[in-house]
LOMI-302391 format. One record per residue (C-alpha): residue in one letter; residue number from 1; x negated, y, z negated. Coordinates in pm, whole numbers. Each point is the difference from the previous one (the first is absolute). Layout:
! residues N
+-----+-----+--------+--------+--------+
| res |   n |      X |      Y |      Z |
+-----+-----+--------+--------+--------+
|   A | NUM |      X |      Y |      Z |
...
+-----+-----+--------+--------+--------+
END
This chain:
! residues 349
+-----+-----+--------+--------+--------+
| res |   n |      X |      Y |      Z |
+-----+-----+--------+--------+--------+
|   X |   1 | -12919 |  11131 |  -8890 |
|   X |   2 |    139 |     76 |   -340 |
|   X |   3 |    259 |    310 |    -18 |
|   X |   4 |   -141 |    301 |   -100 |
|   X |   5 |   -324 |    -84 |     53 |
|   X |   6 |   -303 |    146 |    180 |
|   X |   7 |   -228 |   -276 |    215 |
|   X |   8 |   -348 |    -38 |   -203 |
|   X |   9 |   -269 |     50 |    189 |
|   X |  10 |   -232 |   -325 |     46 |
|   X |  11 |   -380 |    -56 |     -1 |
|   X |  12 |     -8 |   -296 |    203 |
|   X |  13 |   -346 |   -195 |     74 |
|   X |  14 |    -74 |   -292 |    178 |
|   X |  15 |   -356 |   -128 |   -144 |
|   X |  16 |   -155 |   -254 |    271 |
|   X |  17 |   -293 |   -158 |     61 |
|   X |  18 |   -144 |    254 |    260 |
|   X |  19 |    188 |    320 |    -57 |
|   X |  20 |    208 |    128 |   -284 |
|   X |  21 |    320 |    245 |    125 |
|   X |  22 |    183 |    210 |   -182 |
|   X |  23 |    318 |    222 |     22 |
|   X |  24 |    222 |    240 |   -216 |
|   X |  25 |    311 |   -145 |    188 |
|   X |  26 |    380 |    208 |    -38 |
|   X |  27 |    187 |   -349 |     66 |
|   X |  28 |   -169 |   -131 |    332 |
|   X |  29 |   -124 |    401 |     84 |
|   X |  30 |   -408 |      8 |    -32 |
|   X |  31 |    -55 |    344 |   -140 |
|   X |  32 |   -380 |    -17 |    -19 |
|   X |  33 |   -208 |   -357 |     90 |
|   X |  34 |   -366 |    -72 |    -53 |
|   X |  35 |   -216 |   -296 |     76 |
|   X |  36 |   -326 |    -77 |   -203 |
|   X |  37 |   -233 |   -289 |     68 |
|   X |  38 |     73 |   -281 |   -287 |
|   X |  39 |   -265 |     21 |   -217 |
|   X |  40 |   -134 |    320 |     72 |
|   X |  41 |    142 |    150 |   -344 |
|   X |  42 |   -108 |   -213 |   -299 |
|   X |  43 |    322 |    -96 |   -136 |
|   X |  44 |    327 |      6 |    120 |
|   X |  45 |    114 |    249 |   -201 |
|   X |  46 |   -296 |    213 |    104 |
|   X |  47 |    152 |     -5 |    367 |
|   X |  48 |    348 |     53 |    -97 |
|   X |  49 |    -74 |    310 |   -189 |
|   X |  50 |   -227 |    136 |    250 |
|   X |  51 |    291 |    -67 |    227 |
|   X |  52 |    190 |    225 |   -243 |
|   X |  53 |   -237 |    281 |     27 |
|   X |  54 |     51 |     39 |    370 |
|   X |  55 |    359 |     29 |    -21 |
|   X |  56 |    -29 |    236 |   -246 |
|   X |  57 |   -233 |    201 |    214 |
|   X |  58 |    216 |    -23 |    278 |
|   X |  59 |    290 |    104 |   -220 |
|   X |  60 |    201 |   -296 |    -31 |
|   X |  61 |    266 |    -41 |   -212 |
|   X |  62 |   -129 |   -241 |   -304 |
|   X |  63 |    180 |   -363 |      8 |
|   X |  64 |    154 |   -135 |   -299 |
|   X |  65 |    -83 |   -328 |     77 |
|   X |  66 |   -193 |   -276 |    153 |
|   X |  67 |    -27 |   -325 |    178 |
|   X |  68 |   -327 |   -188 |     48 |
|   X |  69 |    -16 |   -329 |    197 |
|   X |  70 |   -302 |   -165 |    151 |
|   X |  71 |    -66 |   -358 |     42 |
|   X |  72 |      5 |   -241 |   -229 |
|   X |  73 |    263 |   -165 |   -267 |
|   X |  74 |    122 |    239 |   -259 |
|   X |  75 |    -69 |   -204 |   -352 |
|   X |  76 |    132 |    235 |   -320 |
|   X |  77 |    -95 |    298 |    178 |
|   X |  78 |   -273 |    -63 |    226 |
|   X |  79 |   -127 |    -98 |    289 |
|   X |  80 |   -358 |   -153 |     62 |
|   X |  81 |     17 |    132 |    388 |
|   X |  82 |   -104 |   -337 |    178 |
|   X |  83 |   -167 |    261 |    269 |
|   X |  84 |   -198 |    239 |   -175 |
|   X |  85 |   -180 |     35 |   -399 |
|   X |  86 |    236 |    252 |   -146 |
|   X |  87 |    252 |   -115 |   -247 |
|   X |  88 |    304 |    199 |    -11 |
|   X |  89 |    137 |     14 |   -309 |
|   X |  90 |    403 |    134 |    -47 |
|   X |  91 |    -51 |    120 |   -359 |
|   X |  92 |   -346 |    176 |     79 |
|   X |  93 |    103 |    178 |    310 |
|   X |  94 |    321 |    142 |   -138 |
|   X |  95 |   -180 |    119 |   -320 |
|   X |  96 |   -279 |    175 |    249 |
|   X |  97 |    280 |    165 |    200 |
|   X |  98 |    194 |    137 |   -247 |
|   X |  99 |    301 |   -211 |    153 |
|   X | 100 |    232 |   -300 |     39 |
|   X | 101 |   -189 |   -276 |    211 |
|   X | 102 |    175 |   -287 |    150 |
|   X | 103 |   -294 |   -239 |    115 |
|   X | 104 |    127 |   -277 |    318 |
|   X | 105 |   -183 |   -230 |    241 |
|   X | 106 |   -106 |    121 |    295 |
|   X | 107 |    284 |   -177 |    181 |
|   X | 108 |    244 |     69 |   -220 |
|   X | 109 |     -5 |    373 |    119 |
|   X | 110 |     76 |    -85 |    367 |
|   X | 111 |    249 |   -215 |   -141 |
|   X | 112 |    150 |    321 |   -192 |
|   X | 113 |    -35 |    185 |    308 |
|   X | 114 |    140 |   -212 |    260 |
|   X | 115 |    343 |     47 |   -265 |
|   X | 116 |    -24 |    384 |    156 |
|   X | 117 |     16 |    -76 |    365 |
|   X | 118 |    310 |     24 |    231 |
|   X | 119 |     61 |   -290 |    263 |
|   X | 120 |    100 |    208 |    335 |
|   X | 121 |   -270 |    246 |    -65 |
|   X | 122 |   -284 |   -116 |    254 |
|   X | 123 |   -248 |    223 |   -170 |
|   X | 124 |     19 |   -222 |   -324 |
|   X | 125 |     93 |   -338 |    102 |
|   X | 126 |    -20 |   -180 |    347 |
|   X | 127 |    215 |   -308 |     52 |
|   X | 128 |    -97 |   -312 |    118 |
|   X | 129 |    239 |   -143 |    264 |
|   X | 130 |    100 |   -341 |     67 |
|   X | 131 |   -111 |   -155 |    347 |
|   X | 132 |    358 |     77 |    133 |
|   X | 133 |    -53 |    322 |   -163 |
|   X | 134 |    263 |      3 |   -297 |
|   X | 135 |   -153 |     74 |   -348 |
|   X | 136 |    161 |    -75 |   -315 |
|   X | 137 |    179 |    247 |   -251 |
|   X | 138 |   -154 |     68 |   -327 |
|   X | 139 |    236 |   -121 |   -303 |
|   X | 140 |     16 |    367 |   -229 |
|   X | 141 |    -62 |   -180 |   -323 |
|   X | 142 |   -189 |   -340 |    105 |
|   X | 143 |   -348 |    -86 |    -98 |
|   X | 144 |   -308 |    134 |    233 |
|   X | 145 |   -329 |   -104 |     42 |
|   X | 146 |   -309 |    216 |     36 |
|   X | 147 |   -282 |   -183 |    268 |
|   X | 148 |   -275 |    221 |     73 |
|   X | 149 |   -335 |    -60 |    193 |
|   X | 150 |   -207 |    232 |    -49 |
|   X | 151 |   -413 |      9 |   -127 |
|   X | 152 |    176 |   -327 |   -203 |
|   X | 153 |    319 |   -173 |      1 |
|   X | 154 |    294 |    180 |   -254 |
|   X | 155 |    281 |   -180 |   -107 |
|   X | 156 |    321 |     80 |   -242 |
|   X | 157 |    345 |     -7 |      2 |
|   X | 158 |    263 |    178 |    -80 |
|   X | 159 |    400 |    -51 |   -186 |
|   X | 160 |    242 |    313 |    -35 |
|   X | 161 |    292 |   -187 |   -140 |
|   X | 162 |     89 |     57 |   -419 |
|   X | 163 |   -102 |    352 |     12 |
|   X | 164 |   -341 |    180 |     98 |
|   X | 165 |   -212 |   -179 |    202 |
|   X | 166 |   -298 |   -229 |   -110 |
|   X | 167 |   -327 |    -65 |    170 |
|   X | 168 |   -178 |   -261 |    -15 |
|   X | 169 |   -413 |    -39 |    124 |
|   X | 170 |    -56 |   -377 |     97 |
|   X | 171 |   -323 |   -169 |    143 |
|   X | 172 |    167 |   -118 |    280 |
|   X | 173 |   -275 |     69 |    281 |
|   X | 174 |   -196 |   -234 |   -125 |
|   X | 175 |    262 |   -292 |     80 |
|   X | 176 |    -82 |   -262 |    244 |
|   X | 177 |    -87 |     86 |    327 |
|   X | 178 |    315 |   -116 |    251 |
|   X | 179 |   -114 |   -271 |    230 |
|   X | 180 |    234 |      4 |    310 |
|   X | 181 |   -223 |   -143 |    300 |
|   X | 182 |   -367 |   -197 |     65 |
|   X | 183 |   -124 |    333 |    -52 |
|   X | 184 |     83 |     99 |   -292 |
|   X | 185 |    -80 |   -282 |   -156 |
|   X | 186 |   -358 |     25 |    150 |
|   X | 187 |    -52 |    392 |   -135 |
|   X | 188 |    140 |   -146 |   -351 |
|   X | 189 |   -263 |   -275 |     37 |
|   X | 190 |   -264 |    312 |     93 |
|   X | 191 |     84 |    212 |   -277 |
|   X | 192 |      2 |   -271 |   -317 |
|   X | 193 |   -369 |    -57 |    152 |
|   X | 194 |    -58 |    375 |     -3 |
|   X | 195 |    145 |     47 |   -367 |
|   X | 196 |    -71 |   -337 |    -83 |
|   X | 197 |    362 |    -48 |   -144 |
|   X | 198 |    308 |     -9 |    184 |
|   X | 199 |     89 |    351 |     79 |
|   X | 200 |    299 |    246 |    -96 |
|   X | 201 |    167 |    137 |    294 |
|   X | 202 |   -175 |    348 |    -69 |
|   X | 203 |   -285 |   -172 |    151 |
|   X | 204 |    163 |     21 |    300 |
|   X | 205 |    292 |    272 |    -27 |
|   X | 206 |   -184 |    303 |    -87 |
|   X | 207 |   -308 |    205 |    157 |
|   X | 208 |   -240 |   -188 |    -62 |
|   X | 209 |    233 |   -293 |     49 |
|   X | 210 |    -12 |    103 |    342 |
|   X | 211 |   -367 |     61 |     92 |
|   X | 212 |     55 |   -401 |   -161 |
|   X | 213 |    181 |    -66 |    227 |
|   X | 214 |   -193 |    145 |    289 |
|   X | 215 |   -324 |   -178 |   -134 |
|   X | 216 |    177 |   -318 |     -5 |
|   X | 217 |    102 |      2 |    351 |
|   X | 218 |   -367 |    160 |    192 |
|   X | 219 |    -84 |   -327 |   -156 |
|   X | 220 |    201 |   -189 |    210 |
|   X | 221 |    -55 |    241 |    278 |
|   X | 222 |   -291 |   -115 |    307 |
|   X | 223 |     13 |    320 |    156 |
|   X | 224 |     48 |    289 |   -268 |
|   X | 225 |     17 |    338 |    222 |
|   X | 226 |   -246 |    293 |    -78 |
|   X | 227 |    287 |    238 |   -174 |
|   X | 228 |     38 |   -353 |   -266 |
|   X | 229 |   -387 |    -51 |    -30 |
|   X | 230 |      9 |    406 |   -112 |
|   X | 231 |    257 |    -65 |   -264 |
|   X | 232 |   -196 |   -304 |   -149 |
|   X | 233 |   -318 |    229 |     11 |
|   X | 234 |    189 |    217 |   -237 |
|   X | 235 |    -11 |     20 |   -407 |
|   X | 236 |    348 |   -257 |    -84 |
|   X | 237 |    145 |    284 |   -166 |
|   X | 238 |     45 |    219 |    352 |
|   X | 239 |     91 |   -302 |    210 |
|   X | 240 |    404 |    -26 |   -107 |
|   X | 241 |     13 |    417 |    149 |
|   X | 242 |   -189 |   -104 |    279 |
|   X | 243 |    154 |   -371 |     99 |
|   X | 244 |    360 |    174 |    -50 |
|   X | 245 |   -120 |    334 |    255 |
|   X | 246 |   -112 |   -256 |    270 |
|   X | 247 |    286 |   -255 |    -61 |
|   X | 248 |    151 |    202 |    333 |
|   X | 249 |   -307 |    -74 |    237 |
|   X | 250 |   -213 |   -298 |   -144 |
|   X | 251 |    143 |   -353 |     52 |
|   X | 252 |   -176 |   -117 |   -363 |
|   X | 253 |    172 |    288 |   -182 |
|   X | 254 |    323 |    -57 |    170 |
|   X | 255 |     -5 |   -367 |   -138 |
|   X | 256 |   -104 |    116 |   -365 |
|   X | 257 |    272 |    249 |      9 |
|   X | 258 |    249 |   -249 |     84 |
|   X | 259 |   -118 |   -271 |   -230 |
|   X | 260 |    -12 |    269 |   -275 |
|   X | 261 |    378 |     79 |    106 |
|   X | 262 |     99 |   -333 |    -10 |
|   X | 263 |   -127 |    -71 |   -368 |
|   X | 264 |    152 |    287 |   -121 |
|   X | 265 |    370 |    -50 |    130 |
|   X | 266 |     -6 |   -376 |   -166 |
|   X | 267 |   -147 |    170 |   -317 |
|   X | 268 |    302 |    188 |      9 |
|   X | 269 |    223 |   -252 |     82 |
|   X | 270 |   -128 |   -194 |   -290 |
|   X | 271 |     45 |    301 |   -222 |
|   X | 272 |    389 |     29 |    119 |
|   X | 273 |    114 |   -393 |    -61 |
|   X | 274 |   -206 |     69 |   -376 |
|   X | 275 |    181 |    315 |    -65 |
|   X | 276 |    308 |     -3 |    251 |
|   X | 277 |    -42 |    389 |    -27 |
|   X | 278 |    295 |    120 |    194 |
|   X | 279 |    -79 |    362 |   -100 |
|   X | 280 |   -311 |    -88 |    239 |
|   X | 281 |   -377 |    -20 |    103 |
|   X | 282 |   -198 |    268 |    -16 |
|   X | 283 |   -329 |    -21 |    200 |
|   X | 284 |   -219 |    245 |   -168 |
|   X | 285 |   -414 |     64 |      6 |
|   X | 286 |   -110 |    129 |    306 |
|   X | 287 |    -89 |   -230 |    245 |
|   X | 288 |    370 |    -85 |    101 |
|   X | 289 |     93 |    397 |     39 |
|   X | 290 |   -339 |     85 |    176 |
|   X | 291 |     82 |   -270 |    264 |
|   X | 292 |    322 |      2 |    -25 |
|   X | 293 |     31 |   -118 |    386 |
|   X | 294 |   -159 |   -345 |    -69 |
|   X | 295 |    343 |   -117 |   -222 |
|   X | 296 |    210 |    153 |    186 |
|   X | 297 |    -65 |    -74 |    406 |
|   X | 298 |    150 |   -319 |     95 |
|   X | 299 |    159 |    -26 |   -340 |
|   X | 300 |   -337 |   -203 |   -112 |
|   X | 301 |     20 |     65 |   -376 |
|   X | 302 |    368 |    -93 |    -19 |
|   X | 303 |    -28 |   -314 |    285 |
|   X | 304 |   -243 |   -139 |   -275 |
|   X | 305 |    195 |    126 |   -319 |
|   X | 306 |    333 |   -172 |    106 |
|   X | 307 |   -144 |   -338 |    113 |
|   X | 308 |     74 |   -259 |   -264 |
|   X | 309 |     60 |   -331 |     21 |
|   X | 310 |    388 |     -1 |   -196 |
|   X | 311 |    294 |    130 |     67 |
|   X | 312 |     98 |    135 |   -307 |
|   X | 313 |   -376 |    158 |    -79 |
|   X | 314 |     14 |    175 |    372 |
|   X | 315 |    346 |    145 |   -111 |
|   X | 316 |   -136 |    147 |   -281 |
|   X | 317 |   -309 |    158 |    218 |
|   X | 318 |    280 |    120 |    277 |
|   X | 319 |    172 |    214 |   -311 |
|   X | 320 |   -312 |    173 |   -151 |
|   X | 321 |   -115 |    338 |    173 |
|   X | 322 |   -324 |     48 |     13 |
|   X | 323 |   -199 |    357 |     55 |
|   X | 324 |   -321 |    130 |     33 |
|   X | 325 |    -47 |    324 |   -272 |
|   X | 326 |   -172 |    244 |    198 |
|   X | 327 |     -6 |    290 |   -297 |
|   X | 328 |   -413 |     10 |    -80 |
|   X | 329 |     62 |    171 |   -310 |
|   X | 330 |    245 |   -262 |   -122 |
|   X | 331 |   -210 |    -78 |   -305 |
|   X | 332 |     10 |    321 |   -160 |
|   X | 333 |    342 |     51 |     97 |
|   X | 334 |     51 |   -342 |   -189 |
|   X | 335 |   -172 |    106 |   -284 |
|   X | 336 |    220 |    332 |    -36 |
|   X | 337 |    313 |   -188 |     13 |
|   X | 338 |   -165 |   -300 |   -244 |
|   X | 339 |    -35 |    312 |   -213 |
|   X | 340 |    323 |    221 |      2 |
|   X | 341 |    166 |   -357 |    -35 |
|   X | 342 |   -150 |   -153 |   -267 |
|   X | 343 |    -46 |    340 |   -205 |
|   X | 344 |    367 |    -19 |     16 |
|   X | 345 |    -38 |    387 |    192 |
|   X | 346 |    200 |   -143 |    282 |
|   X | 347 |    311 |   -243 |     64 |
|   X | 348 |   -104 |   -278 |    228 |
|   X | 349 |    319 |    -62 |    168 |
+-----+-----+--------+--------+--------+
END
């Protein structure tokens, strides 16, 4: 933080899809938090202000500033969510609010927040152990890279070298999906059919990348057991809860789980010998912290994330740490950082 100077106070929003959230953050503190259905107000703006309101009313101190991200590529100053018919629009919001607006990518913000968190401190970060259970250090100053499955799959990365550091959104969930065994290749076979292209990896590292991946296998399955038949009964948008909350009792979730497990760890390893991000992987989105067991028993996530075919590449896997961000309100305390940073309000080392 600068000398001599007080810590602005943030209104930080996250605008997805489903549900918009929004905080007046001091640093990573939520002082007052409300969560409106997307869509319900008729602008963005609308909500943010009405957000406003409540604080007042509940006698919150007034931010000074603000960070909006939702999903979506931010082209000179706005983002056409890819999730949802608002536009949000930097120049418009900040004009309606009275205040300095500092408009990301969804991503971006649990990029901004995953610069916040302490390795060591198990409510923030859980590290993923090697099979002999070593992990490796974090390099202070070398590259990360954000990975999170979640309703979708996120993607940035991060450098902290040459000054403050820079974030940068990236479309990399919707790379190939990593073909390792028979399969694999058949459920990439099954899902260009499906999509009738071949598939990002999203497709199959994500929520709904997992109730994929469940459907793809009780095809394959003779004898589907009544707890599976349930799950297929349900609307698709349920099953990922409900495949991951059986995963413990039902053979077909079991299997899903681990496929899903699988594809994620060699979408990370692919991510590491692209970036080499010594600084680390961050698993963020919620499906890897809600079941957090499934990566780390039997070292499955890192068995699969370390087992390339070079010497040199597996080197390079053996160095990079990887954890699993289990902070829930990491995008809003990414988007109060994204702001005190970039407002210049705050040093970033």
């Amino acid at each position: 933080m600068m000398a001599d100077t007080p810590t602005p106070l943030v209104l930080a929003a996250d605008i997805g899809g489903t549900n918009t959230n929004l905080a007046v953050m001091d640093r990573d503190r939520i002082l007052f938090s409300r969560r409106y259905a997307t869509g319900a107000d008729p602008s963005p703006e609308a909500a943010l202000l009405r957000f406003l309101s409540e604080a007042d009313a509940s006698s919150v101190p007034r931010p000074s500033l603000s960070c909006v991200c939702g999903a979506g590529l931010v082209r000179d100053g706005v983002i056409r969510m890819s999730n949802a018919a608002w536009i949000l629009d930097q120049a418009a919001i900040a004009a309606s609010l009275g205040m300095p607006c500092f408009l990301i990518n969804d991503f971006s913000a649990v990029a901004w927040g995953i610069l916040t968190l302490h390795a060591g401190n198990d409510d923030e970060l859980a590290v993923l152990r090697k099979p002999d259970g070593s992990f490796a250090h974090a390099d202070a100053w070398g590259p990360m890279v954000a990975l999170g499955a979640g309703t979708g799959l996120g993607c940035a990365w991060i450098t902290r070298d040459g000054g403050r550091p820079r974030v940068y959104p990236s479309e990399g969930g919707h790379v190939s999906i990593p073909v390792y065994d028979d399969q694999s290749e058949r459920l990439a076979s099954w899902l260009k059919a499906r999509y009738s292209s071949p598939a990002g990896v999203e497709a199959a590292v994500s929520g709904q990348g997992l109730a994929n991946i469940f459907l793809f296998l009780s095809g394959v399955d003779a004898h589907p057991t009544q707890a599976s038949l349930d799950i297929l009964s349900q609307p698709e948008s349920r099953r990922p809860a409900l495949i991951a909350a059986a995963a413990g009792s039902d053979s077909l979730c079991a299997r899903a789980m681990t496929m899903f497990v699988e594809l994620y760890a060699r979408t990370a390893a692919n991510m590491a010998l692209a970036f080499m991000p010594s600084g680390g992987i961050y698993l963020a989105g919620g499906v890897a912290a809600k079941n957090l067991a499934w990566f780390t028993d039997g070292a499955l996530f890192m068995r699969n994330f370390l087992d390339s075919y070079r010497e040199h590449t597996r080197a390079i896997l053996e160095d990079t740490p990887v954890y699993v961000v289990r902070n829930y309100d990491i995008s809003l305390v990414g988007a109060s950082y994204a702001a005190r940073v970039l407002s210049g309000a705050e040093d970033s080392a």
